[in-house]
C-alpha positions as a printed Julia matrix, in Angstrom:
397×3 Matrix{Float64}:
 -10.29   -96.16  321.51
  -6.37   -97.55  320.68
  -4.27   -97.78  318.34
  -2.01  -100.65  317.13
   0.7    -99.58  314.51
   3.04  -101.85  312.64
   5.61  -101.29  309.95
   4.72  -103.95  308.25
   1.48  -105.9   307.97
  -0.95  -108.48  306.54
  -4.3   -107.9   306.77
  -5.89  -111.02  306.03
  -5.7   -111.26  302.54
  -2.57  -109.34  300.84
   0.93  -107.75  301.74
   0.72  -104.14  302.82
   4.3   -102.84  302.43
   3.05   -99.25  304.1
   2.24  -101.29  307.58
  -1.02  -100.2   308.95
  -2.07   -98.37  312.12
  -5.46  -100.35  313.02
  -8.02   -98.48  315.66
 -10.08  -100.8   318.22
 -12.85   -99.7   320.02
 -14.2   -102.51  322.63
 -14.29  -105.83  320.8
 -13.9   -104.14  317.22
 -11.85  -102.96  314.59
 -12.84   -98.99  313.63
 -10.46   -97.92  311.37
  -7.35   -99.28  309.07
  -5.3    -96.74  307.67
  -1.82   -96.52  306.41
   0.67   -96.88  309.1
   2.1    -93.54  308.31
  -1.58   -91.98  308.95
  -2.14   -89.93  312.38
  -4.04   -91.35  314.76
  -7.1    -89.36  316.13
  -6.43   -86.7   318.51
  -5.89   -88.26  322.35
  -5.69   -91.96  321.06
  -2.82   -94.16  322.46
  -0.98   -95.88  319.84
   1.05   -98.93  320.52
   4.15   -98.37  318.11
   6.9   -101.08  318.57
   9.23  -100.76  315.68
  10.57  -103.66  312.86
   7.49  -105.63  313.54
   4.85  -107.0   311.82
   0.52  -106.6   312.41
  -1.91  -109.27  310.86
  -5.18  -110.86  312.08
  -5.19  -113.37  314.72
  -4.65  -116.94  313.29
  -7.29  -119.38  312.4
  -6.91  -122.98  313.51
  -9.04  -125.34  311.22
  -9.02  -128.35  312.54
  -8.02  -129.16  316.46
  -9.28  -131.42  319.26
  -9.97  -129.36  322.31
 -10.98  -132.71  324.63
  -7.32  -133.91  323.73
  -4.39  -132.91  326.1
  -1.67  -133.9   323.17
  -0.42  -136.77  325.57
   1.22  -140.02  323.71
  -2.28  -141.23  323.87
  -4.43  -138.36  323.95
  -7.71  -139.95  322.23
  -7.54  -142.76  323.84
  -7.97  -141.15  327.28
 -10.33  -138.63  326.47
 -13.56  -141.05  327.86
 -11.66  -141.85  331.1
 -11.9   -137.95  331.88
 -14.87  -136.13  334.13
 -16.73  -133.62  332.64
 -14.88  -131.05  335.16
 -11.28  -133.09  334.03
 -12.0   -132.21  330.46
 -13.06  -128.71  330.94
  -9.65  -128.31  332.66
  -8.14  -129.76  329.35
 -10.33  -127.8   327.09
  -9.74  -124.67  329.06
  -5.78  -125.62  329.0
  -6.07  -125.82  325.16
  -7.84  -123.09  324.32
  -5.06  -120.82  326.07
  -1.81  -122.73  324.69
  -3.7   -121.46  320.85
  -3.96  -117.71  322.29
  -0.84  -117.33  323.43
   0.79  -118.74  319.97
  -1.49  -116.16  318.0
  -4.81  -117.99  317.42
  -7.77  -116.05  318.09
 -10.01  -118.46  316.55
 -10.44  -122.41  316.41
 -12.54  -125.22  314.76
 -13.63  -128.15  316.99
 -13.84  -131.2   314.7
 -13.26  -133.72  317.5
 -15.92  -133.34  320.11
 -16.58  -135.89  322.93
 -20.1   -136.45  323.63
 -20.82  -132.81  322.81
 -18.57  -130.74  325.76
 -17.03  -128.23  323.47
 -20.42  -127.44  322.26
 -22.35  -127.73  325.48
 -20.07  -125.96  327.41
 -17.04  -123.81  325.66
 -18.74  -122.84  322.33
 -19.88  -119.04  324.08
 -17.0   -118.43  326.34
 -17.18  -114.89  326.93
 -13.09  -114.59  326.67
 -10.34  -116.13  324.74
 -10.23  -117.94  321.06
 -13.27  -117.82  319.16
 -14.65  -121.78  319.42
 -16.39  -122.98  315.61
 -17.87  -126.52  316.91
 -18.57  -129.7   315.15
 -20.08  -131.89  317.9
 -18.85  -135.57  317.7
 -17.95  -136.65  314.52
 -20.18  -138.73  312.42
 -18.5   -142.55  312.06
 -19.24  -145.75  311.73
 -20.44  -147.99  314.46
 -16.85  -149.05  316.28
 -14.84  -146.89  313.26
 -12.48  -143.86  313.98
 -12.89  -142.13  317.21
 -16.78  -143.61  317.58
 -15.76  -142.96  321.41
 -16.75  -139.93  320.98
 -20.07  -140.8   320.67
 -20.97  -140.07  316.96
 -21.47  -143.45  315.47
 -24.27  -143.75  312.83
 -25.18  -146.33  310.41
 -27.54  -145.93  307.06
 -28.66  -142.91  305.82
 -32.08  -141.79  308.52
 -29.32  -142.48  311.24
 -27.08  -140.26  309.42
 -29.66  -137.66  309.13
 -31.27  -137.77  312.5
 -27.18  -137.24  313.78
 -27.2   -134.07  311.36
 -30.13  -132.52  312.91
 -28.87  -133.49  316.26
 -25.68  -131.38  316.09
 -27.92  -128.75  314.53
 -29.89  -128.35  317.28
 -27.07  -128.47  319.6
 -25.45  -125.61  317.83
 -23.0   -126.88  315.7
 -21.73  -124.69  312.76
 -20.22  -127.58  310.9
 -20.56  -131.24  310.34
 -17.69  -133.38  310.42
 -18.16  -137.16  309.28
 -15.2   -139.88  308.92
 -15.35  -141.17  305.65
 -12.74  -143.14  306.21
 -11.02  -145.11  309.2
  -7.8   -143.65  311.39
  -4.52  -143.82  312.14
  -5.03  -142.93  316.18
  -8.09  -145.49  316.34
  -6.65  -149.56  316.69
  -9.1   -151.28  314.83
 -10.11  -149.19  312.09
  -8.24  -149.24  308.25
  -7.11  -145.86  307.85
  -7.37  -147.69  304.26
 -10.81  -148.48  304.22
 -14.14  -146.4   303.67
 -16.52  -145.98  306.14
 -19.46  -144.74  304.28
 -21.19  -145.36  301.12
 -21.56  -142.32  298.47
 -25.63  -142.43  299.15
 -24.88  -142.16  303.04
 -22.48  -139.15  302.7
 -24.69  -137.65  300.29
 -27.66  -137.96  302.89
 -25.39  -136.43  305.21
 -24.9   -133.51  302.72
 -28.5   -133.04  302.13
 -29.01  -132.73  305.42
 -26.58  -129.91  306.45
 -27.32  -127.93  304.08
 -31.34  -128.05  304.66
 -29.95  -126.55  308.04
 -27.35  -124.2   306.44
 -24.4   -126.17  307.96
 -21.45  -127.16  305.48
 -19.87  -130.44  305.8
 -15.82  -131.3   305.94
 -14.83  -135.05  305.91
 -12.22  -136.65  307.54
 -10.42  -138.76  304.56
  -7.39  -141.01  304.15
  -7.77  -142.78  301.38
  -7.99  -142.0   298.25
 -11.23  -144.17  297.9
 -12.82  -141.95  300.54
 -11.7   -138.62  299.31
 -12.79  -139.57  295.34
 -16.34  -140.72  297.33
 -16.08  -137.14  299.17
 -15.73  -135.1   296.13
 -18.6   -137.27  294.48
 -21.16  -136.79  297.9
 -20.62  -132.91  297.25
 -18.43  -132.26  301.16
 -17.73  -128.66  301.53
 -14.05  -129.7   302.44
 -11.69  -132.64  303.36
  -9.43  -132.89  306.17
  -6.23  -134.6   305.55
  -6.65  -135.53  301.85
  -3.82  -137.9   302.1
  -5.02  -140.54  299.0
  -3.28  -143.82  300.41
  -3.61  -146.93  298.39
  -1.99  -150.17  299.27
   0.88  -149.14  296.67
   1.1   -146.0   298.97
   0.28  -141.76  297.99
  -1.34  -141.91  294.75
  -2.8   -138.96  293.36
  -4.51  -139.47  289.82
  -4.21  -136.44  287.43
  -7.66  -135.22  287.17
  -8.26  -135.4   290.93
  -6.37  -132.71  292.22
  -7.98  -130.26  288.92
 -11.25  -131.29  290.09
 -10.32  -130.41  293.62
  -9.38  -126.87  292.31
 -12.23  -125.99  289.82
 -14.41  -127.15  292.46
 -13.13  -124.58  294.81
 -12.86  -127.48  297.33
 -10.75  -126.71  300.03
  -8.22  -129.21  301.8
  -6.85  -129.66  305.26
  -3.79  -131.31  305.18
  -3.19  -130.73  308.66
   0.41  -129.69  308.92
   2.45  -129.05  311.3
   4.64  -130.43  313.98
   6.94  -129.47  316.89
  10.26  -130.34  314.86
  12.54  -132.58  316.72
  10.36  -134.76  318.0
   9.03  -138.26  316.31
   5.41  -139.26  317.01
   4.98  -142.05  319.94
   6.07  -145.66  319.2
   2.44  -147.46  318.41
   1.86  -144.73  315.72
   4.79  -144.85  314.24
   4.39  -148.72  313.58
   0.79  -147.6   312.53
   2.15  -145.62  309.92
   4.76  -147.92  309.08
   1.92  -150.55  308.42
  -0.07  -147.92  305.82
   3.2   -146.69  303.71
   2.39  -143.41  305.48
   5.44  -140.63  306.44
   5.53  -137.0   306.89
   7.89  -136.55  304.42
   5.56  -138.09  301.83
   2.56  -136.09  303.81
   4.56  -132.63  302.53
   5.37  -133.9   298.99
   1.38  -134.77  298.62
   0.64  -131.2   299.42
   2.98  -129.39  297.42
   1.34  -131.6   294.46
  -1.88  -130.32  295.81
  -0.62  -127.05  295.47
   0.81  -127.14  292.46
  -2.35  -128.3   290.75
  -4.3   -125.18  291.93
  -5.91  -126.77  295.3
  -7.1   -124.08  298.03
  -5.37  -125.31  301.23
  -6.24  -124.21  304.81
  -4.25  -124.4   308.35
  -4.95  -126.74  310.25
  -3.05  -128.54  312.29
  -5.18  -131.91  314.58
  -3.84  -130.09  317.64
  -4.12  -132.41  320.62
  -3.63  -135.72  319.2
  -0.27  -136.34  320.0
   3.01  -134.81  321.25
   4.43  -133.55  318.05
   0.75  -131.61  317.67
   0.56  -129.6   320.84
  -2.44  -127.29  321.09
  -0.73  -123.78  319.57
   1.74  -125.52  317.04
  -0.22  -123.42  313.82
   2.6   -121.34  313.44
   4.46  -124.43  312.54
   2.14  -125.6   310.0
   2.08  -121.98  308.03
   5.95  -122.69  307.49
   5.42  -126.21  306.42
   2.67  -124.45  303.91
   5.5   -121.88  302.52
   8.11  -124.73  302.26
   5.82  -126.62  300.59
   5.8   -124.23  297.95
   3.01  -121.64  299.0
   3.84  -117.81  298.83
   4.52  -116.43  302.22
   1.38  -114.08  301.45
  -0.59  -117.39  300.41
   0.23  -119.55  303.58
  -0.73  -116.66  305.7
  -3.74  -116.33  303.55
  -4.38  -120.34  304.88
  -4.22  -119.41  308.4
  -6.15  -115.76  308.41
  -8.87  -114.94  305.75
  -9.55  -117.9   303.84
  -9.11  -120.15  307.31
 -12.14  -117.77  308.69
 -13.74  -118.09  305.51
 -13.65  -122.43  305.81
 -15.08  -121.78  309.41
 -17.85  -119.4   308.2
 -16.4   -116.72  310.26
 -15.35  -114.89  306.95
 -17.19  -111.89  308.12
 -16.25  -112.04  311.84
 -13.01  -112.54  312.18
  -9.68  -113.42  310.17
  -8.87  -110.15  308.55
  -8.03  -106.74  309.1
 -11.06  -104.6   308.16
 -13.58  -102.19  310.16
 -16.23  -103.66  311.75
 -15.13  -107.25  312.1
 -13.71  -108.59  315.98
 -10.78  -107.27  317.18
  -8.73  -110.28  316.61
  -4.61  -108.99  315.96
  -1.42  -110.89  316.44
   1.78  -108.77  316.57
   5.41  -110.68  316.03
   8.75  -109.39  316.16
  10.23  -108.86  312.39
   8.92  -109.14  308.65
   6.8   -111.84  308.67
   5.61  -111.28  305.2
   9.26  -112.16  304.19
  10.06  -114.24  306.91
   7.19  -116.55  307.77
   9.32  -117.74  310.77
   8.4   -114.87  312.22
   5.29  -115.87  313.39
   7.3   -117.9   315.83
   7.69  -115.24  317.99
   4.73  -113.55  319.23
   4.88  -110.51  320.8
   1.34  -109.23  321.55
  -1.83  -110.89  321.0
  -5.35  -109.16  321.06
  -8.75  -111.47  320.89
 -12.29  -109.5   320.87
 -10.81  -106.79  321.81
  -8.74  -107.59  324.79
  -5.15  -107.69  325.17
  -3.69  -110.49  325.82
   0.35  -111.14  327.21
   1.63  -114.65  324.79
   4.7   -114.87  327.28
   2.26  -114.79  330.5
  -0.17  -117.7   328.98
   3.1   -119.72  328.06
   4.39  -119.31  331.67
């Protein structure tokens, strides 16, 4: 057994202003007590003053197949199955060593996260979707998950059932990263995506939809999806979001991905930028969109579409939770985002994202207050994932 105290601390789903000494014992937590308790008799305690303890952050939504180059999708089918292992593998480590213990796959190619990364023995925790559902030649159908009418659409449910997935991920709506396709346009009917639906659940899997539009996120809501990833309601007249939508979002308890966060400096490459040009789309009215979902009562998770570009590096979640705060969010609620509710979203609500005993060893230590100074979580200092220890600074070299 060790010991892991902090002055102060988050545990997942509140402030603790006493910090908390947390006991591990092989891959799990044993004990949480006040960080002023004694630790049992012959236990080492690692003590390093003025910081702060919380779980391990939750990724939502990240591509492991995509390197973050300025055309990461696009190359992802040129690759070898040993080439992307070397990319996955690559990914999965930039995450740990910025905190994240735990990540969810929604951009599979042809089923190699889920073949062959979904039980690695060490590192992040991998939640996997298998290719996402889309429309024959619509957004990122390279990947393998193209489907059309609603016994395709089911027979691709149980598919990724079989396989292992945990969730479903379908693309209501065309892409931004995928020449071709109207991120504008709808991909799928209401009666497909409510097959689709039907279909996870019957084999306990939730379902999150990719969705632009605000066509495809009002035909989300209506199909019953467990959650939407981006949520960015385009129109041709640009970010429209009707009153009633984002209170239905919130009594409905649906929760939204906007996927934040960016390396700041840098501008995404050319061709997207005249991509987003062409759809009204900015960043800048990306963060004023969520703060409106916030404001109306919307549960938001991290999640950040790591890999897809340069700005969105594999490991930039830290980023996103201070996009969260600054777009109004309580520094307790934007941690919330990336720890406990995040784990909850991924169904690993009672395996991982908080600080409790008997869930996975998964901490994150950072140098200062970082439940008054979400910057904090810039600067990791010690990272521990089922159990083992884990040097951020050694991974980043």
């Amino acid at each position: 057994m060790r010991g892991y105290r902090a002055d102060h601390a988050f545990d997942g789903e509140r402030v603790r202003p006493e910090g908390l000494l947390v006991l591990v014992e092989g891959e799990r937590i044993v004990g949480v007590e006040p960080a002023a308790s004694a630790a049992p008799a012959g236990v080492e305690v690692r003590h390093v003053p003025g910081t702060t303890l919380l779980p391990g952050l939750v990724d939502t939504h990240v591509h492991l197949c995509a390197d973050a180059g300025p055309r990461a999708l696009d190359t992802i089918p040129d690759r070898s199955p040993d080439e992307l292992d070397a990319v996955v593998g690559a990914a999965l480590d930039r995450h740990l060593a910025a905190g994240v213990t735990a990540v969810r796959d929604l951009g599979d190619h042809r089923f190699a996260v889920l073949d062959r990364h979904r039980q690695r023995p060490a590192g992040p925790t991998v939640v996997g979707a298998g290719p996402p559902i889309t429309s024959p030649a619509g957004h990122c159908a390279s990947m393998g998950g193209a489907a059309r009418g609603e016994e395709a659409l089911r027979r691709a449910v149980r598919d990724r059932a079989d396989r292992g997935a945990a969730v479903v991920k379908i693309m209501t709506s065309g892409g931004l990263l995928t020449p071709g396709t109207d991120p504008l346009a709808c991909q799928f009917e209401v009666a497909e995506l409510r097959a689709v639906v039907d279909e996870a659940h019957r084999h306990g899997l939730p379902v999150t939809g990719h969705a632009h539009p605000l066509a495809a996120v009002q035909r989300s809501m209506d199909a019953g999806l467990d959650g939407i990833e981006h949520g960015s309601c385009l129109t041709a007249d640009g970010v429209r979001r009707p009153p009633g939508l984002a209170a239905r979002l919130a009594a409905d308890g649906t929760p939204v991905c906007p996927t934040l966060g960016r390396l700041p400096g840098l501008l995404p490459p050319p061709h997207v930028l005249a991509r987003m040009a062409e759809v009204g789309v900015s960043y800048e009215r990306q963060l004023e969109h969520v703060a409106g979902l916030h404001a109306a009562g919307v549960a938001l998770l991290a999640g950040t579409d790591a890999g897809v570009g340069p700005v969105k590096p594999h490991g930039v979640l830290p980023h996103a939770v201070v996009e969260l705060v600054g777009c109004g969010l309580t520094v307790a609620d934007a941690l919330a985002a990336a720890t406990g509710r995040a784990a909850r979203a991924c169904g690993l609500g009672e395996r991982t994202g908080r600080l409790a005993a008997g869930l996975q060893a998964d901490l994150l230590l950072v140098d200062g207050d970082a439940t008054a100074d979400v910057t904090r979580l810039l600067r990791p200092r010690a990272v521990v994932c089922r159990g083992r220890d884990v040097d951020p600074a050694a991974l980043r070299g």
